[in-house]
N, C-alpha and C positions, 0 to 999 in steps of 0.2 A: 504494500500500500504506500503511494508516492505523500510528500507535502502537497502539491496538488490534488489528488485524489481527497484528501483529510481535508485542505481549506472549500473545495465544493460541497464536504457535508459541513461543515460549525455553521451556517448559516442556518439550520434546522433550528440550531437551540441559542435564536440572539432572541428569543422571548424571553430566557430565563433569566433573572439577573444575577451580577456577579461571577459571570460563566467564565470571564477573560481568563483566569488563574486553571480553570478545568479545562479547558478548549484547549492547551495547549499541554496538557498532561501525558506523560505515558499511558494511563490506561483511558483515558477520555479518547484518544486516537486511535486505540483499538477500537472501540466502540463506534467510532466512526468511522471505520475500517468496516466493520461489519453491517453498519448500513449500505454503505458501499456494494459489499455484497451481496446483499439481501437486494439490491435493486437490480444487479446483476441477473439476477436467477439463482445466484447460488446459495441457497439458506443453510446447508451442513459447513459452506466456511464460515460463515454471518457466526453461525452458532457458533462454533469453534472461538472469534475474537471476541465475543462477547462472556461468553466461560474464561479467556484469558484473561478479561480485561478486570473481570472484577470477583474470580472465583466463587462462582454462586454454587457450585459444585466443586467442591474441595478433592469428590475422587474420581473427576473427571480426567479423563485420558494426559489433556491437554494442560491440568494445574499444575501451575509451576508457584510453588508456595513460597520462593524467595526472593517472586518479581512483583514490585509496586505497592508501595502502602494502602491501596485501595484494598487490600485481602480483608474480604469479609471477618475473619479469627483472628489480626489485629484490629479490627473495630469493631466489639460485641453491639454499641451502640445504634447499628446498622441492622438489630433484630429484635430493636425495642420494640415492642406495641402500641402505636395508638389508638385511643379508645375516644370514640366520636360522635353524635350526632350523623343518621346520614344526609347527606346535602342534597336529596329530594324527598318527596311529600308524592305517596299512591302507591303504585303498582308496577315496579320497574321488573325488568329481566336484569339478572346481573351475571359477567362475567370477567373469571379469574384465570386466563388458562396460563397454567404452569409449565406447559410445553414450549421447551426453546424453539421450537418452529413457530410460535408464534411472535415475531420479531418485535411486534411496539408493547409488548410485556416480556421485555428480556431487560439484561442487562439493566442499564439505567431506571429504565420502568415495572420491575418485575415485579414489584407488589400493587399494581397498579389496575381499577376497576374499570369496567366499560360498563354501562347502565341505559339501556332503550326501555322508552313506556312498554308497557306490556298489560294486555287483557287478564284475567287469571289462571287463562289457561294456557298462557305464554307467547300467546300470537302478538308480534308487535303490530301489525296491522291495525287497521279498524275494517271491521268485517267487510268484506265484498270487493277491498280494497285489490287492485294486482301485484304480485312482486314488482320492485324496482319503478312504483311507478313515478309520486310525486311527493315530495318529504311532508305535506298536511296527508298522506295517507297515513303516516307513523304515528302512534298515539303518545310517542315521549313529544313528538318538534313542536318548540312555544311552551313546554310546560318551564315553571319554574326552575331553578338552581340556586341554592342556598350554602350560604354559608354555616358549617357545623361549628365555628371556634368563634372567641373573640381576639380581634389582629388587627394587622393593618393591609390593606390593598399596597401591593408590590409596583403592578406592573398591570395595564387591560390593553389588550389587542382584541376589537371590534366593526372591522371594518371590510374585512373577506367579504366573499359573499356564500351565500351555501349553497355547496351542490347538490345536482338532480340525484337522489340515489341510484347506485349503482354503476355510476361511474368512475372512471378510472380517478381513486383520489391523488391529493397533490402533497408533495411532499414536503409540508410543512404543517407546524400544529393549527392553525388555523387562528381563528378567533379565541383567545384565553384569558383567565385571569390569574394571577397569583395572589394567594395573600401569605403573608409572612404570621404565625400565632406567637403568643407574648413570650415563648422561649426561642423563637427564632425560627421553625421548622416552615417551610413554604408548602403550601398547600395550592394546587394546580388543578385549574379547572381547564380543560381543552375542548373543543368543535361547538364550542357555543355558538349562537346565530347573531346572524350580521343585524349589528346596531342594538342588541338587547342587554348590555350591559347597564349595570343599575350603578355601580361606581367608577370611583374613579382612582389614578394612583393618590398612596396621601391617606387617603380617607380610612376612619377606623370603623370596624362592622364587628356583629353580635352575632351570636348564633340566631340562629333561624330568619336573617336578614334576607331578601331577595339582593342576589349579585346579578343574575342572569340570566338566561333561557336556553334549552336546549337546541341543538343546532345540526347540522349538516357541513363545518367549513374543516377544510384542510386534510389530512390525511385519514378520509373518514367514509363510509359507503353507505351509511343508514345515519339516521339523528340517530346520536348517543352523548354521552357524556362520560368521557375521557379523566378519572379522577385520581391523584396521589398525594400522596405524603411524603418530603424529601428529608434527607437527612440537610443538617444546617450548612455541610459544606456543598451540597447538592451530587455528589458521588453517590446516591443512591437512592432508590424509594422504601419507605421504611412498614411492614407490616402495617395493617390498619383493621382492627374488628368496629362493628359498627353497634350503638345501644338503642334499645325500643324498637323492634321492626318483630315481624313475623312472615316466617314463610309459606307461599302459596304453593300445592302439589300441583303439579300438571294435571289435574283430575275438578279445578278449582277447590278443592278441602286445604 
């Protein structure tokens, strides 16, 4: 993976702030390295720099346990748990998949939520609606996005616009918010919809605040809401259980 190669992905992550110090990291370059090749076609190498970069799999083929202070087992820090409020109101579909194939929950994002409205019986649609057809088909696009902490707003990018589902997404996080909570941890909302942000940077919010609305912008094929927890140097996303919620069986029970 060349310096060219590596300076065409850090543009992904100029949302984030305070990234200058990471973007030019040993293992921040692997990890963009492996975007690189996940856009490639090649997801078994993707996977490969993203296990180097920040050993999320310690007996992985590939760990090398004497490369990069990013090693998960010197930062226990990195498997703390947040416990939170979650930052929608109904009836979502929520997904965690743990599979290094699935590249925007690896590495950097691995503990990281996807959340589409959802009927009880799991259908994100609204009945009769077609696959891929129009994102007011989807029962999360427009719904609310809340803040679960009380913080500060970091950073809002709202000005994308959202795409037709099922189109080929763009590789970048779209429309976002961060907020920073009073110890410091950034907390990132991503494919929010164009122009529905509720703050602004600066501004301090409560839990159960309205920040935003669900969306369809940026690397994204259906409205969802793209949710994490970062550690305070941003080298990783940090475990998150959620409080007050109940689950719906496929069966609606």
């Amino acid at each position: 993976m060349g310096a060219d190669a590596c300076n065409q992905i850090k543009p992904i992550y100029t949302g984030y702030p305070d990234n200058k110090s990471v973007a030019e990291s040993y293992y921040w370059s692997l990890h963009s390295a492996g975007w690189q090749s996940e856009r490639e076609g090649n997801i078994q190498k993707a996977i490969h720099y993203f296990e180097e970069a920040y050993k999320i799999n310690p007996d992985d083929q590939w760990a090398d346990k004497e490369r990069g202070a990013g090693n998960i087992e010197e930062h226990p820090e990195y498997l703390e748990t947040v416990v939170v409020p979650l930052p929608l109101k109904g009836v979502y579909k929520a997904g965690v998949n743990p599979s290094r194939g699935n590249i925007t929950h690896a590495g950097f994002n691995d503990f990281c939520f996807d959340f589409s409205g959802a009927a009880a019986d799991g259908e994100i649609h609204f009945p009769g609606s077609p696959d891929h057809g129009e994102n007011a088909d989807y029962t999360g696009f427009g719904k609310p996005v809340y803040s679960p902490v009380h913080g500060v707003v970091e950073m809002v990018t709202d000005n994308e616009p959202d795409l037709k589902p099922g189109y080929e997404y763009l590789l970048f996080t779209g429309n976002s918010i961060t907020i920073k909570d009073e110890v410091g941890r950034p907390y990132v909302f991503i494919h929010n919809g164009q122009s529905s942000a509720r703050v602004k940077p600066g501004e301090r919010v409560i839990p159960g605040q309205i920040i935003a609305e669900i969306g369809n912008t940026g690397m994204s094929t259906v409205p969802n809401l793209h949710f994490g927890v970062y550690s305070q140097d941003w080298l990783m996303s940090l475990p998150v259980k959620f409080t007050v919620y109940y689950v719906v069986k496929g069966d609606g029970s």
